[in-house]
C-alpha positions as CSV (number, residue, x, y, z in Angstrom):
1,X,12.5,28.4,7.7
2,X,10.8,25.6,10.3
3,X,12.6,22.7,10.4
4,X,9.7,20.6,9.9
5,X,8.2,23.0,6.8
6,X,12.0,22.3,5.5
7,X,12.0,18.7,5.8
8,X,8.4,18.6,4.4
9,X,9.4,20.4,1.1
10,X,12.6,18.1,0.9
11,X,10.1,15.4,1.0
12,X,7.9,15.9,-1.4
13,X,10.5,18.0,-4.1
14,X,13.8,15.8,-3.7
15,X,12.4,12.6,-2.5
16,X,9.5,12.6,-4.6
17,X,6.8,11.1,-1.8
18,X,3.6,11.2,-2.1
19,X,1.4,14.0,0.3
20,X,-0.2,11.0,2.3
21,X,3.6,9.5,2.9
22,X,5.0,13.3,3.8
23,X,2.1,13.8,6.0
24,X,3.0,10.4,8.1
25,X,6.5,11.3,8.3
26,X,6.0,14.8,10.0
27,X,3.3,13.1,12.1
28,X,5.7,11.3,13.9
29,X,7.8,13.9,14.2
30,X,5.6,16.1,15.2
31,X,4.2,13.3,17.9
32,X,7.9,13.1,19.5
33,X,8.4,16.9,19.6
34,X,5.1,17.3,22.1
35,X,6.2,14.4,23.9
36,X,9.4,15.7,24.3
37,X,7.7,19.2,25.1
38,X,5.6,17.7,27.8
39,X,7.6,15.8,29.5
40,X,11.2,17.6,29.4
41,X,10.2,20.9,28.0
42,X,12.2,20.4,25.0
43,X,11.4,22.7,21.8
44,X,14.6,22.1,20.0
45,X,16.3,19.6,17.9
46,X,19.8,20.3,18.6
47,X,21.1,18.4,21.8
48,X,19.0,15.5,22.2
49,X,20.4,12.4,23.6
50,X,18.8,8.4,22.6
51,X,17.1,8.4,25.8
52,X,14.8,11.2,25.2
53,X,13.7,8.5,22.4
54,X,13.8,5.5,24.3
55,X,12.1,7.3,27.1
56,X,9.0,8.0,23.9
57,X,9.4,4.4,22.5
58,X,9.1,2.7,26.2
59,X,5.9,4.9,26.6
60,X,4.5,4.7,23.6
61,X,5.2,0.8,24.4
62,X,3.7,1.0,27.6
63,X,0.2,2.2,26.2
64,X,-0.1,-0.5,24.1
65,X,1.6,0.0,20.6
66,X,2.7,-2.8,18.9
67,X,6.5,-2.6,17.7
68,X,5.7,-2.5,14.4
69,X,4.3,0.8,14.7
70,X,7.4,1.7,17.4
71,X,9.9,0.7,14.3
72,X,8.2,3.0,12.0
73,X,8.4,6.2,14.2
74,X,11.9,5.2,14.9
75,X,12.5,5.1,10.8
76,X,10.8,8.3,10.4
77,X,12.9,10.3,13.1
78,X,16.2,8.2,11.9
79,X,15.7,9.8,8.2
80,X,14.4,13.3,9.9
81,X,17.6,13.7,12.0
82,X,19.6,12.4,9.2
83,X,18.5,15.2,7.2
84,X,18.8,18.0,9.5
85,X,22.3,16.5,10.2
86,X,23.3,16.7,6.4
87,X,22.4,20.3,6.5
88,X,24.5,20.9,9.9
89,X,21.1,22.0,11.6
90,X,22.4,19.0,14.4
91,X,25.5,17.9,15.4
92,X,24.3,14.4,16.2
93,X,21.7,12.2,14.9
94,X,20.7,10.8,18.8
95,X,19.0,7.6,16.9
96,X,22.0,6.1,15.6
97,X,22.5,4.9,19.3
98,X,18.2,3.3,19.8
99,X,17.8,0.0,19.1
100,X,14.9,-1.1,17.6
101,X,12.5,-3.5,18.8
102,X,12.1,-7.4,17.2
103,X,8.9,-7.8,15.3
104,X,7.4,-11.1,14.7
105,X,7.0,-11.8,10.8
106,X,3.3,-11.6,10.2
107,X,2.0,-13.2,7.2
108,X,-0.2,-10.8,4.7
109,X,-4.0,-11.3,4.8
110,X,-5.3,-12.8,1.6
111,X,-8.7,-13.4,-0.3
112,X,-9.1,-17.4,-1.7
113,X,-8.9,-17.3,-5.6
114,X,-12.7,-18.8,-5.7
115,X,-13.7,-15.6,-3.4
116,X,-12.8,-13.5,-6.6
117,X,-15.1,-13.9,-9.1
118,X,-16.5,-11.2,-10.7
119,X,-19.0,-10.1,-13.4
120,X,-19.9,-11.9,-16.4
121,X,-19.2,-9.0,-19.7
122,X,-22.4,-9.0,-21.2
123,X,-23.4,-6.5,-24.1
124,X,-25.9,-4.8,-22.5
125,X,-25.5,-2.3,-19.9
126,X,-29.1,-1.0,-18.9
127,X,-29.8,-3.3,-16.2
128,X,-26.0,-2.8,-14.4
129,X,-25.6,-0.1,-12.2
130,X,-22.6,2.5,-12.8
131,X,-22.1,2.6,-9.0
132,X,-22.2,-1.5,-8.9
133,X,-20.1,-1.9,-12.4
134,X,-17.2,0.5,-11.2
135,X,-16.7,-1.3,-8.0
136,X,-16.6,-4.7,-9.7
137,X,-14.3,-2.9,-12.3
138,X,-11.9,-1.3,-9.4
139,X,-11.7,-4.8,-7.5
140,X,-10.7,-6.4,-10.2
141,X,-8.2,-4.4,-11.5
142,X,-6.6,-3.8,-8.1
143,X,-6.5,-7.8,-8.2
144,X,-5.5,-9.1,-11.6
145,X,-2.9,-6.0,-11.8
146,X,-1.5,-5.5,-7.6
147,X,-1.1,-2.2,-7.8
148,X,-1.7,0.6,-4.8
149,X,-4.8,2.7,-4.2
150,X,-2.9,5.7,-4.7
151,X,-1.2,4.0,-8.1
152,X,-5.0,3.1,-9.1
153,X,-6.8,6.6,-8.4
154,X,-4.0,8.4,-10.5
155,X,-4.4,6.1,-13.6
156,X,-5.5,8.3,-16.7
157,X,-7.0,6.6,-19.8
158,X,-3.9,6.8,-21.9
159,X,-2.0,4.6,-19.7
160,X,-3.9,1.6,-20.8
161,X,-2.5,0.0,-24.0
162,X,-5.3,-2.3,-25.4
163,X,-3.4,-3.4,-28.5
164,X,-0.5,-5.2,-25.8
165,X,-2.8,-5.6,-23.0
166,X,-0.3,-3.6,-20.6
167,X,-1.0,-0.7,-19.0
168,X,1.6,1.7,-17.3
169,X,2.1,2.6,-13.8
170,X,3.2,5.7,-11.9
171,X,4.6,4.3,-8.6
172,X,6.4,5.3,-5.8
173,X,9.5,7.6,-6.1
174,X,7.4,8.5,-9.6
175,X,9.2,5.5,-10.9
176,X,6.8,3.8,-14.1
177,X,6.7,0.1,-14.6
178,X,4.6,-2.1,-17.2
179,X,1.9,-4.3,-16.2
180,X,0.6,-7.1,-18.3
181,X,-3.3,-8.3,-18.1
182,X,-5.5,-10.4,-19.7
183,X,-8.3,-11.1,-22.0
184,X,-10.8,-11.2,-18.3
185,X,-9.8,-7.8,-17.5
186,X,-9.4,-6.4,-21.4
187,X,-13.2,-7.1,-21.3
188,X,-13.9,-5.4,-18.2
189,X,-12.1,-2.4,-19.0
190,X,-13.5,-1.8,-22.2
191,X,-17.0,-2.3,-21.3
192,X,-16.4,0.5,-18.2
193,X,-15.4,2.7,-20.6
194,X,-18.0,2.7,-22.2
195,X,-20.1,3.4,-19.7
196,X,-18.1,5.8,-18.4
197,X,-18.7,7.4,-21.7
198,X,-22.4,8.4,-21.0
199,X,-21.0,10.2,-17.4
200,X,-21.2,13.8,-17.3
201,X,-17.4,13.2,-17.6
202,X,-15.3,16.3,-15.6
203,X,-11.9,14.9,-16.0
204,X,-11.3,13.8,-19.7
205,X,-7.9,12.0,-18.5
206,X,-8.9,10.1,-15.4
207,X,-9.8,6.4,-16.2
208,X,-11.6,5.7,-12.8
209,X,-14.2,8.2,-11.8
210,X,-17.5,8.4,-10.1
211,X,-21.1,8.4,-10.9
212,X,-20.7,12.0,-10.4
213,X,-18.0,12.4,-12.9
214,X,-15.6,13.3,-10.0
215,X,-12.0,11.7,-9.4
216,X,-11.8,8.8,-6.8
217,X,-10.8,9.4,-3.7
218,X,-8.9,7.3,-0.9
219,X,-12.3,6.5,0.8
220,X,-14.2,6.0,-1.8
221,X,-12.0,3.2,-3.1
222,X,-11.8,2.2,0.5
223,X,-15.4,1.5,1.1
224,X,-15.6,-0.1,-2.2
225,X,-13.6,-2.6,-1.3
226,X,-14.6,-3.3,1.2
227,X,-18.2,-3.6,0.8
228,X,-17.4,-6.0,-2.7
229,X,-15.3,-8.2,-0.3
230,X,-17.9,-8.4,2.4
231,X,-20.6,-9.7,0.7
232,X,-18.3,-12.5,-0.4
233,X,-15.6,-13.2,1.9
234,X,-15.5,-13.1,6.0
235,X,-12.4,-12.0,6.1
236,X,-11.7,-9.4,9.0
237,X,-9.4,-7.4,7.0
238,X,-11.2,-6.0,3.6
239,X,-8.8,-2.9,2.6
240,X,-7.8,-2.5,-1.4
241,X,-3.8,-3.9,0.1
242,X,-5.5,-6.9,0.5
243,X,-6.4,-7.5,-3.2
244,X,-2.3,-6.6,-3.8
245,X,-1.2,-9.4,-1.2
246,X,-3.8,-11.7,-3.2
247,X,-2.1,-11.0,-6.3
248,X,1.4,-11.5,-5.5
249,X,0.4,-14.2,-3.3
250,X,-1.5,-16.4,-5.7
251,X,1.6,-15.6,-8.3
252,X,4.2,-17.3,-5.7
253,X,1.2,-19.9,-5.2
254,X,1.8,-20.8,-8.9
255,X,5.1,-20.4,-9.1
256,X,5.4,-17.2,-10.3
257,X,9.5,-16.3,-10.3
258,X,10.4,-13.9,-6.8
259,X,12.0,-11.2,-9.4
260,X,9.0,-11.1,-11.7
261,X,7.0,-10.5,-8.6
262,X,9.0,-8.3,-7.1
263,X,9.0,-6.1,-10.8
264,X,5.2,-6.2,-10.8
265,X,4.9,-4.7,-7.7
266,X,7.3,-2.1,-8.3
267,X,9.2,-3.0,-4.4
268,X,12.6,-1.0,-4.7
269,X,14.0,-4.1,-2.3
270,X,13.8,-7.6,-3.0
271,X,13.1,-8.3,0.6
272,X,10.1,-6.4,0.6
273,X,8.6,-9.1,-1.8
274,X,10.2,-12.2,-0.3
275,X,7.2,-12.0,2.6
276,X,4.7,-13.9,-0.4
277,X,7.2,-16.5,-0.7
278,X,7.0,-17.4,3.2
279,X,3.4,-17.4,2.5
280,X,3.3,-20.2,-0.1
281,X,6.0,-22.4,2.1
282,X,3.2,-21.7,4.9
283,X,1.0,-23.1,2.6
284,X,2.5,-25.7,1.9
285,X,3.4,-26.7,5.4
286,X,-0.7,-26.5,6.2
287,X,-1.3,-29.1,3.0
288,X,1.2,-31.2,4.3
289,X,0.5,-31.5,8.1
290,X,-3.2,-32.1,7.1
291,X,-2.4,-34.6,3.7
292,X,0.9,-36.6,5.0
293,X,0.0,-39.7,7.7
294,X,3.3,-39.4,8.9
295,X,3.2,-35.7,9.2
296,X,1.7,-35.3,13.2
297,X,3.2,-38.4,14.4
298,X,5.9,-37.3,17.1
């Protein structure tokens, strides 16, 4: 079998990642195979030395890529050679020896709390449009609860729990975790529902679908987004992950505990969620250097 068909199904059966996450992996991959093809007229694994990659990274470099992007090809041929070196497909794992380029902490993009209002929950429903309703419905829920896109699309109706006001998440890794809301979004939800109710309804399980009674889709959810945020933010940067950065950002903002965060947003790692923190100590520093009269003097 292909390596990369092999690595693929180890992906997605043992590791449990999502098609979109697989699909990104062998991308890289596949990127440094033709480079390697084109410039060296490499075809096979077996052999290579870190200079064939730093030879890629320094070119990919060269055109512009940011080292961000550099780490992550280098992350996704570290675990690819790993793999085939586990199976004894390689003798080496020529990565081991690359180092990886420094990247500048970046702070995450977030929309102001009084950005995020959203639509009153009055009983009547002829005058709201489904299209219009669902959109307010998906922005707030990818607010008040932080989850991903993906986690979002694949939520079924059963996983809300009205009586606790929790509602259960399949995440990453198919790991589930408990979400808590409140009254705000209660009322949101049920009111969707029942308007979802008069759909020509194709999925009986889905929670989120369109006017066409179809399951969301990436884009879809995309584009809502980003138009809702549009109209009320000018913001550069409108994607759903920005409602997730909002939420755990405005949670540090009000001293929401690191671990607590860090739970809600199913991270496997706590330094994956310690990026919010630097946010509110940036914050802070802003309130400070414009509030304090002592605070510019040199």
């Amino acid at each position: 079998m292909d390596s990369l068909l092999l690595y693929n199904n180890y992906l997605i059966a043992e590791k449990r990642y999502s098609t979109h996450t697989a699909e990104a992996y062998l991308r890289d991959i596949q990127q440094f195979m033709d480079y390697l093809n084109s410039v060296y007229q490499i075809t096979r694994t077996e052999g290579l030395s870190h200079l064939h990659l730093r030879s890629w990274f320094a070119s990919l470099s060269a055109n512009g890529m940011e080292a961000r992007s550099i780490r992550r090809k280098i992350s996704s041929l570290n675990t690819f050679f790993k793999f085939l070196k586990k199976r004894n497909l390689i003798s080496n794992n020529p990565v081991s020896k690359v180092i990886t380029p420094k990247i500048k902490k970046r702070l995450p993009f977030t929309v102001r709390e009084s950005d995020l209002q959203f639509e009153g929950h009055e009983n009547k429903l002829s005058t709201d449009s489904y299209k219009d309703f669902l959109a307010d419905t998906i922005v707030q829920t990818l607010y008040a609860l932080g989850i991903r896109r993906s986690e979002l699309i694949n939520l079924r109706i059963k996983d809300v729990h009205f009586k606790n006001n929790q509602l259960k998440v399949l995440g990453k890794g198919g790991k589930e975790r408990i979400i808590p809301f409140g009254q705000e979004l209660r009322l949101k939800l049920e009111r969707y529902l029942i308007m979802r109710n008069e759909l020509e309804v194709k999925d009986e399980n889905v929670l989120f679908l369109l006017a066409n009674g179809k399951k969301l889709y990436p884009k879809a959810v995309y584009l809502m987004v980003n138009n809702w945020l549009k109209s009320r933010t000018s913001l550069s940067k409108r994607s759903p992950h920005i409602l997730r950065h909002s939420f755990a950002t405005h949670l540090a903002d009000n001293g929401a505990e690191i671990n607590a965060i860090k739970e809600l947003l199913g991270h496997a790692n706590l330094s994956a969620t310690q990026i919010y923190t630097h946010n509110s100590i940036e914050q802070l520093r802003k309130s400070y250097q414009q509030a304090h009269p002592r605070a510019m003097i040199k």
